[in-house]
LUMNU-889784 format. One line per field, with one value per residue (C-alpha): residue in one letter; y, z, x; residue number from 1. Coordinates in Angstrom, 1 decimal. Layout:
res c(A, ...)
py c(Y, ...)
pz c(Z, ...)
px c(X, ...)
n c(NUM, ...)
This chain:
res c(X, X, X, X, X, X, X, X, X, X, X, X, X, X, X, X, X, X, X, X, X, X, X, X, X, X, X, X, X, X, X, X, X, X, X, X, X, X, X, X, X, X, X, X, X, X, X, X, X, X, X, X, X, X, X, X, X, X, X, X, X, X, X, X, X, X, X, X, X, X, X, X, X, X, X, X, X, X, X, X, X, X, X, X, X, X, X, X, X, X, X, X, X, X, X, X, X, X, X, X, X, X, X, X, X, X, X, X, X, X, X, X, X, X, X, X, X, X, X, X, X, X, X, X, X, X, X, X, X, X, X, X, X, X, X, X, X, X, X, X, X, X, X, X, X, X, X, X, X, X, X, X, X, X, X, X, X, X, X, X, X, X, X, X, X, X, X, X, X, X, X, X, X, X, X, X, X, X, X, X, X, X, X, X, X, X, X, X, X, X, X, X, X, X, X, X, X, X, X, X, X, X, X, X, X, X, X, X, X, X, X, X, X, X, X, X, X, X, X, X, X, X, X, X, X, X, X, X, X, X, X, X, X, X, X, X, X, X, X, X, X, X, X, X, X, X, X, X, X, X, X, X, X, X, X, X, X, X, X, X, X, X, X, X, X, X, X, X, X, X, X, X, X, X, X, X, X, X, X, X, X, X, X, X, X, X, X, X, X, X, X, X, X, X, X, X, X, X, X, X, X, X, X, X, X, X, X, X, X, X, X, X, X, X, X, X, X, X, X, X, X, X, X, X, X, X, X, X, X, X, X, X)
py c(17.7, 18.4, 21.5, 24.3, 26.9, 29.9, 30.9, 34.5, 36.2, 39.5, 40.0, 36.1, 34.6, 36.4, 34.6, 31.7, 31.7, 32.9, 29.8, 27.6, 29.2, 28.6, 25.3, 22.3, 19.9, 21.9, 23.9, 27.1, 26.8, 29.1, 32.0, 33.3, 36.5, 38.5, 41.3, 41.2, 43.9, 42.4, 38.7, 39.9, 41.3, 38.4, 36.4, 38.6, 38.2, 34.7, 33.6, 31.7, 32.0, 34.6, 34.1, 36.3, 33.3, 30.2, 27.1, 27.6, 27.7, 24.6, 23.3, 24.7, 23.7, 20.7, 21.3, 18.7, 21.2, 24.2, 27.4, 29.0, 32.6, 34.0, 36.0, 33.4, 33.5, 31.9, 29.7, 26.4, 27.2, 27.6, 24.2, 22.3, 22.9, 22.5, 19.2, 18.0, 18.1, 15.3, 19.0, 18.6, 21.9, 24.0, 26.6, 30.3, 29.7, 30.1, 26.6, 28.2, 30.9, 28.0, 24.3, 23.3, 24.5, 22.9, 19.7, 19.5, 20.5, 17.7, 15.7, 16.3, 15.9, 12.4, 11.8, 12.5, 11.3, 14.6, 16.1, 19.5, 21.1, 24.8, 27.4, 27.8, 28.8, 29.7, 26.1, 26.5, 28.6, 27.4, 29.1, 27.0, 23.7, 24.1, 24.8, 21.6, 19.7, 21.0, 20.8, 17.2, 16.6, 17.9, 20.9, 23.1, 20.8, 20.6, 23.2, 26.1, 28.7, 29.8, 33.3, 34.3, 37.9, 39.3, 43.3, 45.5, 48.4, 48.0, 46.8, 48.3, 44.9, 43.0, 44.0, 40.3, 39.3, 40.5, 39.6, 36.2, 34.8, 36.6, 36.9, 34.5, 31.5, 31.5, 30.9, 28.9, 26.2, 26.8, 26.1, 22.5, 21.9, 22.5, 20.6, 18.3, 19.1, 19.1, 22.1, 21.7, 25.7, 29.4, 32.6, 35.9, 39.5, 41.1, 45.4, 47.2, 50.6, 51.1, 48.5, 49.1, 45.7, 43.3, 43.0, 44.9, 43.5, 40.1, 38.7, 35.2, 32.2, 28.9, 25.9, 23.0, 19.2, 18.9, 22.2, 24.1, 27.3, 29.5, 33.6, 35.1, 38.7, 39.8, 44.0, 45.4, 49.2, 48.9, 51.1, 48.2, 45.1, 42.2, 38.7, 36.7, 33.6, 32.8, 29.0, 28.9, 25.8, 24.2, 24.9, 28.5, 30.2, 30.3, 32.9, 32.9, 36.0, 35.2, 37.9, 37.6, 33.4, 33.9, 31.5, 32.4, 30.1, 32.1, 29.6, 28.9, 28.1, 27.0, 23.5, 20.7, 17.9, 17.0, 20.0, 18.0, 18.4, 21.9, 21.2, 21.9, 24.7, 26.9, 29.4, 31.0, 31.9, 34.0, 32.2, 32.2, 33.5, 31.6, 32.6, 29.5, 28.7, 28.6, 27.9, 30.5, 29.5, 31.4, 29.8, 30.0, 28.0, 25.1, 25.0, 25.1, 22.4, 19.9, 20.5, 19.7, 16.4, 15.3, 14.9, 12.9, 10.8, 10.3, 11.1, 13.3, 17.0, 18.4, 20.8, 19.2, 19.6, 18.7, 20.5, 23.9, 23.0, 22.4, 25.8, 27.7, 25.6, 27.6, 30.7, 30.7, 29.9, 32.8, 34.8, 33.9, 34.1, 37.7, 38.7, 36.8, 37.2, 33.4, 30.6, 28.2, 24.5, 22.0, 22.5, 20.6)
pz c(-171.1, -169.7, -171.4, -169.3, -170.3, -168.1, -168.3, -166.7, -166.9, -164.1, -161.3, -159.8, -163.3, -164.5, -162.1, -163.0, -166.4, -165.1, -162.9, -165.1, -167.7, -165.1, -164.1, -165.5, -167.6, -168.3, -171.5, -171.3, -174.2, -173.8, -172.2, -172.2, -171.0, -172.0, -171.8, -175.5, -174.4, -171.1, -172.6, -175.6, -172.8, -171.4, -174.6, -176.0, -172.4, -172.7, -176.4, -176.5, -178.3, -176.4, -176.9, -175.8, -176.3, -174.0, -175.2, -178.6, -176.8, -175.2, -178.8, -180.8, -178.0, -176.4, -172.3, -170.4, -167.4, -167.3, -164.0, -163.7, -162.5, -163.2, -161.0, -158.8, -160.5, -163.5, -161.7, -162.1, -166.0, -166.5, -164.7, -165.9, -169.6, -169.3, -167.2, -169.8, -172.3, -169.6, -168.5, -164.6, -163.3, -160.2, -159.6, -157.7, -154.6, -153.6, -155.4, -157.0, -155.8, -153.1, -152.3, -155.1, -157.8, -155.9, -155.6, -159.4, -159.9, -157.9, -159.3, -162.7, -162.0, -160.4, -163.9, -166.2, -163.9, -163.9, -160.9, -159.7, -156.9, -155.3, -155.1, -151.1, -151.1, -147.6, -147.4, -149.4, -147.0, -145.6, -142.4, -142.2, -143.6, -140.6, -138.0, -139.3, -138.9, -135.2, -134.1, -135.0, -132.9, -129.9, -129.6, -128.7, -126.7, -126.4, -128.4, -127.2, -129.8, -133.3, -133.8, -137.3, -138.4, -141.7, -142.2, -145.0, -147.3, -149.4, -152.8, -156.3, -157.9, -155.5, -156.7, -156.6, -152.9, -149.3, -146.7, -145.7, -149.0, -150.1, -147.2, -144.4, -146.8, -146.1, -142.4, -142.7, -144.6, -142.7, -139.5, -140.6, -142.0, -138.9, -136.4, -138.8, -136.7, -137.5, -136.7, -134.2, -134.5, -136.0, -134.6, -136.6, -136.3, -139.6, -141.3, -143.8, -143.7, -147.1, -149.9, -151.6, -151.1, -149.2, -146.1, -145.0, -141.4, -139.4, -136.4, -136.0, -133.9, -134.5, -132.1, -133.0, -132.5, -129.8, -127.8, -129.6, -130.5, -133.5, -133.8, -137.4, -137.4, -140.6, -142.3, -145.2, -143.3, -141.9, -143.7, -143.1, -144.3, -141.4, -142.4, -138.9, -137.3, -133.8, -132.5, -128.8, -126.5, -123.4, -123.9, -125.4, -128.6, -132.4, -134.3, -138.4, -140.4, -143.8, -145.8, -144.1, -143.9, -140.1, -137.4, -133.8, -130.7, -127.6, -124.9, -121.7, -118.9, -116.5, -118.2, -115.8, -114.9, -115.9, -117.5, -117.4, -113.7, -113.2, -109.3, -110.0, -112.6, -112.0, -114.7, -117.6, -117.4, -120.1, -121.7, -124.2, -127.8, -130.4, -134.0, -136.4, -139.8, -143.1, -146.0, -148.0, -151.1, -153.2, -152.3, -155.8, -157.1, -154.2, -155.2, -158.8, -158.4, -156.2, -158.9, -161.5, -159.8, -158.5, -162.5, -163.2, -160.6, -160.8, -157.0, -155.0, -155.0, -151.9, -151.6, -153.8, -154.3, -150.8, -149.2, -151.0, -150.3, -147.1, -146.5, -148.6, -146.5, -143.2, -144.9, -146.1, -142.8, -141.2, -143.5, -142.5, -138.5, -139.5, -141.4, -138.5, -135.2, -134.2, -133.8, -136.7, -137.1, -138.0, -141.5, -143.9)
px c(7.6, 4.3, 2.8, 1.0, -1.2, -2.5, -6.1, -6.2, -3.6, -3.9, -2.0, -2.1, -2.2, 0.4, 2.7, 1.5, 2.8, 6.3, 7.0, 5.4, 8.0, 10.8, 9.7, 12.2, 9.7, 6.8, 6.7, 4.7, 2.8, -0.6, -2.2, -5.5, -7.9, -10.5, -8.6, -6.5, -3.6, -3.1, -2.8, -0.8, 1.6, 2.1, 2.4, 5.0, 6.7, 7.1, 6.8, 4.0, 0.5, -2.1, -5.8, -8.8, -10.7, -9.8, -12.0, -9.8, -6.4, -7.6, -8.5, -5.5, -2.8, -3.8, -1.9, -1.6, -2.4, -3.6, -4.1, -6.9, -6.7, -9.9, -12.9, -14.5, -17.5, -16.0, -14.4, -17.0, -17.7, -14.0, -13.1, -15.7, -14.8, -11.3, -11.3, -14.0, -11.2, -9.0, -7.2, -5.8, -6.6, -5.5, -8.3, -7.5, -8.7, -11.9, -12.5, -16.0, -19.1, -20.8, -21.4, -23.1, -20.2, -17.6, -18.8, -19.8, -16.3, -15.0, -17.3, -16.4, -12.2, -13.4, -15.3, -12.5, -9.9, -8.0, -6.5, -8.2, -6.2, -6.8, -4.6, -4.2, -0.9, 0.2, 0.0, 3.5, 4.7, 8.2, 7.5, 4.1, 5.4, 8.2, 5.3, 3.9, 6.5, 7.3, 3.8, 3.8, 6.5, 5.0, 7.3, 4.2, 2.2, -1.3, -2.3, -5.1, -5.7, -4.3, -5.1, -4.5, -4.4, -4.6, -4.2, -4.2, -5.1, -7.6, -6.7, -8.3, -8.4, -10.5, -14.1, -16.2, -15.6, -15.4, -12.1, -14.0, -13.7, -11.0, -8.5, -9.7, -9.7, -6.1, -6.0, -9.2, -7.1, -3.8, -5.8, -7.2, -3.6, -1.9, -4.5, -6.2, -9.4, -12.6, -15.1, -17.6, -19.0, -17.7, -19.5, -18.2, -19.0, -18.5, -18.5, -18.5, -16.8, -15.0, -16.0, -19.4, -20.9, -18.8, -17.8, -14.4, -13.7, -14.2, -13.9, -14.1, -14.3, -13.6, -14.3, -12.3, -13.2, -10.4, -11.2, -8.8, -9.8, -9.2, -9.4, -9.6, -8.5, -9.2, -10.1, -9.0, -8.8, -5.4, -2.8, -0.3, 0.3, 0.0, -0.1, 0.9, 0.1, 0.6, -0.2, -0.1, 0.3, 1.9, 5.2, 5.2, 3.9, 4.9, 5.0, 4.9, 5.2, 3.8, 5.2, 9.2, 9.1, 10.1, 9.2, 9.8, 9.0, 8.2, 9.3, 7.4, 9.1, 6.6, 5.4, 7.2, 4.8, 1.1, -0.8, -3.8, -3.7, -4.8, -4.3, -0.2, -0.4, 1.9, 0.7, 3.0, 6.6, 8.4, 11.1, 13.9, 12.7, 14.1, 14.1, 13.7, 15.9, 14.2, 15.0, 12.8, 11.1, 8.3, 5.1, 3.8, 6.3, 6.5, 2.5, 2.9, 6.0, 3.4, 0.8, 3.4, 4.5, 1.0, 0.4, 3.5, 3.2, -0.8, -1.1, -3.8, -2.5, -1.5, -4.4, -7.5, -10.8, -12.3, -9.9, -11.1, -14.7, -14.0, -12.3, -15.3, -17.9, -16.2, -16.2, -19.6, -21.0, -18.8, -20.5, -23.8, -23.0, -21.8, -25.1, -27.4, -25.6, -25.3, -23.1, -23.0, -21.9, -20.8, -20.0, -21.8)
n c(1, 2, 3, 4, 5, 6, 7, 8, 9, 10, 11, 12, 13, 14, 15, 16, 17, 18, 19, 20, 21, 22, 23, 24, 25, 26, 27, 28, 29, 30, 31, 32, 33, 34, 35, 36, 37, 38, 39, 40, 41, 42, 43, 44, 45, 46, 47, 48, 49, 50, 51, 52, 53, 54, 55, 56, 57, 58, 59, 60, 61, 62, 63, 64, 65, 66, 67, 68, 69, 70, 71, 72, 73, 74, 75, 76, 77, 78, 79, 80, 81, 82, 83, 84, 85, 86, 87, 88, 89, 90, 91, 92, 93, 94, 95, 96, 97, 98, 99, 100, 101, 102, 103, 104, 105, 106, 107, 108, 109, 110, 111, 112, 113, 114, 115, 116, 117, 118, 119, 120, 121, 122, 123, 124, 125, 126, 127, 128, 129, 130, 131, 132, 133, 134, 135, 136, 137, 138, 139, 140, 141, 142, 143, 144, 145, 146, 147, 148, 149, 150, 151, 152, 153, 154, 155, 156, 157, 158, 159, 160, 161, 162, 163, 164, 165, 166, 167, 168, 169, 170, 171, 172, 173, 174, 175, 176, 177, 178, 179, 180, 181, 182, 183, 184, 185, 186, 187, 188, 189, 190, 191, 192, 193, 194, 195, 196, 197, 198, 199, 200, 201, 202, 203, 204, 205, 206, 207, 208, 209, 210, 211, 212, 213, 214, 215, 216, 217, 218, 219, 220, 221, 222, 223, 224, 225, 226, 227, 228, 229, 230, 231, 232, 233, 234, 235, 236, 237, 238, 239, 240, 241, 242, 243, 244, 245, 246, 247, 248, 249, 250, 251, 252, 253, 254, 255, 256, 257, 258, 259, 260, 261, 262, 263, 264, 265, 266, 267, 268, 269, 270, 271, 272, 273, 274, 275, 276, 277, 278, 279, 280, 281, 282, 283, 284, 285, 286, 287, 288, 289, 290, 291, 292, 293, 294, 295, 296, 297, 298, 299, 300, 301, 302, 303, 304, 305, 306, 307, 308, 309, 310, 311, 312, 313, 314, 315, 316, 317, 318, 319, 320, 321, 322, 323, 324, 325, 326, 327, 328, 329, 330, 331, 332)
């Protein structure tokens, strides 16, 4: 039995401790948080120890793993310490506040020889593991533009961040999943309308290695909740709904012989529109079960260290195109 302990427990960590307590070998056997009525909650929930202080519950219980679902700012102190103790960790995404953090984070995981993986969990998303596995077999194409759009109220508990770090993160990392593309340049237009400090809304552009282009669609001012991705190429259009698992293929019916020849383009036809079978899982606990075997099985995690810097390295620099007005890239 490998034994787990969660350090933050709010809204995310909470979860956390729930499918680690579901999970078959991993024992449960710790939570932490500052906050000593919501962690005694959730100790009394599951019937394990609850501390307010977390360097002791890594003392006293000794895991073997342990999540990390605290405000990004914490994230590097909280990491460093626990994968000094030969911890594996999975961070909340964002990985850590910038650069610098993340790579002494990665650094560290590579010094202990502990496994750090990042908590990008659309990447567990049924509907997007199925897109991934169509897209590599050609059933869209050549690709030309994801366009991503994320839509929502604005939530209480999200004080520390703007809808860059905190939202577009998401299709950042689902975009280099899907195309395993590089960057070549980002351009963003971002506001402010609601949130006292951060930034509210985004536009963004992505300009991928191959010529593929990506659209980020981001605010938290809409008074419904829109998590969709659409991927459209040669042969039509998918569709993934996030929040339903749904995957649609809008086929197009004007794709017969070479598209590279734009001399016999025939333009775009509207086709059949096929809805996709998934077999829906919670994300959380695909991610949490990858984590789980990554440490049995002493592999790479599916989403790891560089793959969170990578994703904050885009974000950041979105961030900066939205306060300057200009194109950034590559990524460094």
């Amino acid at each position: 039995m490998l034994r787990a302990a969660v350090i933050g427990v709010g809204a995310m960590g909470g979860h956390h401790a729930r499918v680690y307590n579901e999970l078959e070998g991993v024992e449960l056997v710790a939570v932490a948080d500052a906050d000593a009525r919501r962690v005694e909650a959730i100790g009394r929930r599951f019937k394990v120890p609850s501390y307010t202080d977390y360097l002791q519950m890594l003392d006293r219980e000794r895991p073997d793993l342990a999540s990390i679902a605290v405000p990004t700012f914490l994230h590097h102190r909280v990491a460093l310490e626990t994968m000094a103790r030969s911890i594996h960790v999975l961070v909340e995404k964002p990985i850590a506040s910038d650069l610098q953090e993340a790579e002494e984070m990665i650094q560290e995981a590579r010094r202990q020889g502990v496994k750090l993986a990042v908590g990008h969990i659309e990447r567990f998303n049924p509907a997007v593991i199925e897109l991934k596995r169509r897209l590599g077999q050609g059933e869209a194409g050549r690709i030309f533009l994801l366009h991503a759009r994320r839509l929502g109220p604005f939530p209480e508990r999200i004080q520390d961040m703007g809808v860059v770090i905190d939202l577009a993160a998401h299709d950042l990392d689902v975009m280099l999943y899907l195309l395993e593309q590089e960057v070549e340049r980002v351009y963003a237009e971002t506001a402010r309308w609601v949130h006292a400090r951060h930034e509210d809304l985004l536009t963004g552009l992505l300009y991928f290695r191959d010529g593929t282009l990506g659209l980020l669609d981001i605010n938290r001012l809409t008074p419904t909740k829109v998590r969709e991705l659409t991927v459209t190429g040669e042969k039509g259009m998918f569709l993934v709904n996030y929040l339903t698992q749904d995957l649609y293929f809008y086929e197009n019916t004007y794709t017969a012989g070479n598209w590279d020849s734009l001399g016999i383009l025939k333009g775009v036809g509207e086709g059949n529109m096929l809805k996709l079978t998934i077999a829906r899982k919670e994300p959380l606990r695909a991610e949490l079960e990858a984590f789980v075997r990554a440490v049995e099985n002493d592999q790479p995690p599916p989403v790891g260290g560089e793959d969170g810097r990578r994703v904050l390295a885009l974000a950041l620099q979105l961030l900066a195109s939205g306060k300057e007005h200009r194109v950034f890239g590559p990524p460094a």
